[in-house]
Each structure stands twice: as C-alpha cells, then as structure tokens.
C-alpha positions in Angstrom: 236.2 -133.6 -32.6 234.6 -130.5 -34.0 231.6 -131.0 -32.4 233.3 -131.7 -29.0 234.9 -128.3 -29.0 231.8 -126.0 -30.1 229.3 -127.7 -28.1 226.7 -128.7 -30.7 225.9 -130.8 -33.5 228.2 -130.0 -37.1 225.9 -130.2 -40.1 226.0 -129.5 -43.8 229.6 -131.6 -43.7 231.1 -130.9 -47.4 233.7 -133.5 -47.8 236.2 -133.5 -50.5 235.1 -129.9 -51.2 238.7 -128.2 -52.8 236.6 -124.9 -53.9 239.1 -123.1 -52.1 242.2 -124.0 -53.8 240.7 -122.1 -57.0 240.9 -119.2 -54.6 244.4 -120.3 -54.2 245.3 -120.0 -57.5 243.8 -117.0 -58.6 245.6 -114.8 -55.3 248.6 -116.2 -55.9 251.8 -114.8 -58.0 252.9 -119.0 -58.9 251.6 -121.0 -61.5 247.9 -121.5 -61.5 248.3 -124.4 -63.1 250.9 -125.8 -60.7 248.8 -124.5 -57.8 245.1 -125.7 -59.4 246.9 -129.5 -59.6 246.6 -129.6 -56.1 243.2 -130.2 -56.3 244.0 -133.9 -57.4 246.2 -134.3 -54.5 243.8 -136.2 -52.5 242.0 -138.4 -55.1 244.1 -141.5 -53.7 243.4 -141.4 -50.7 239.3 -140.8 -51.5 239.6 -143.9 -53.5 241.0 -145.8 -50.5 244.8 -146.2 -52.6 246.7 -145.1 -49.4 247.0 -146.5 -46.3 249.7 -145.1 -43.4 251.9 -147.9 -44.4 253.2 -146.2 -46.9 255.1 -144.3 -44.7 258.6 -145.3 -44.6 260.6 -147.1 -41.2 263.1 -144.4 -42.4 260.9 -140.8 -42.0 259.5 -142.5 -39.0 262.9 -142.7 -37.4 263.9 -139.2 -38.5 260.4 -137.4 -37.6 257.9 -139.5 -35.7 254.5 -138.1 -35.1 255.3 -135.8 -31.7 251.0 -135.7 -31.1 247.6 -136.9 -32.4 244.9 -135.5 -34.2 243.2 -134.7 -31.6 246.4 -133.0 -30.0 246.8 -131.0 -32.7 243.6 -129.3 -33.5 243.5 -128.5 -29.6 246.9 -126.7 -30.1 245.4 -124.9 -33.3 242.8 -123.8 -31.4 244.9 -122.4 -28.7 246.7 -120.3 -30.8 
C-alpha cells in the first residue's frame, strides 16, 4: 500500500521494530515500566497466537469496522 502511494519501491522494511516505544517511555510523565510493557504487546500475534476470530459477535455488533486498511491509511494521509 505504501509503495502504491509514494510511487516507488519500500526497502529496508524493519518489522517488529518497537525502538520507539523506549522513546515512549523515557518522554513520558507515566510509568516506564507500564509504558516499556507495551513492547510485548504484539508477541502473540508475531507468533501467529491470534487470529480476527477472537473478536467477539458482541463488539462487532456494537462497533463494526466502518472501513478497511486500505481506507484508512488513505484517510491518514489526507489529513
């Protein structure tokens, strides 16, 4: 999608890179601790332990998705 949008070809991709939530933590008045954890946040999902099934009927009833991926880094880009 990236590449669609800028026209040429993304490299040096640096997936599961969380270097910035350090940055986070030190800028931030909360708990660096509290704030550093969130670093372990996506671990499940890396190691394939989540699936969009685990979303419940109920929070889909109450707030579907209003847009797509796609939809939604072209509105971040707009703005």
């Amino acid at each position: 999608m990236v590449e669609g949008h800028i026209g040429e070809k993304v490299k040096d991709v640096k997936f599961k890179d969380v270097a910035f939530v350090e940055r986070m933590a030190e800028a931030s008045s909360y708990s660096k601790n509290v704030i550093r954890s969130i670093k372990y946040a996506p671990v499940t999902s890396w190691e394939g332990k989540t699936v969009a099934a685990g979303t419940s009927k109920q929070v889909l009833e109450i707030a579907p998705p209003q847009r797509t991926v796609a939809e939604t880094l072209e509105a971040l880009l707009k703005a």
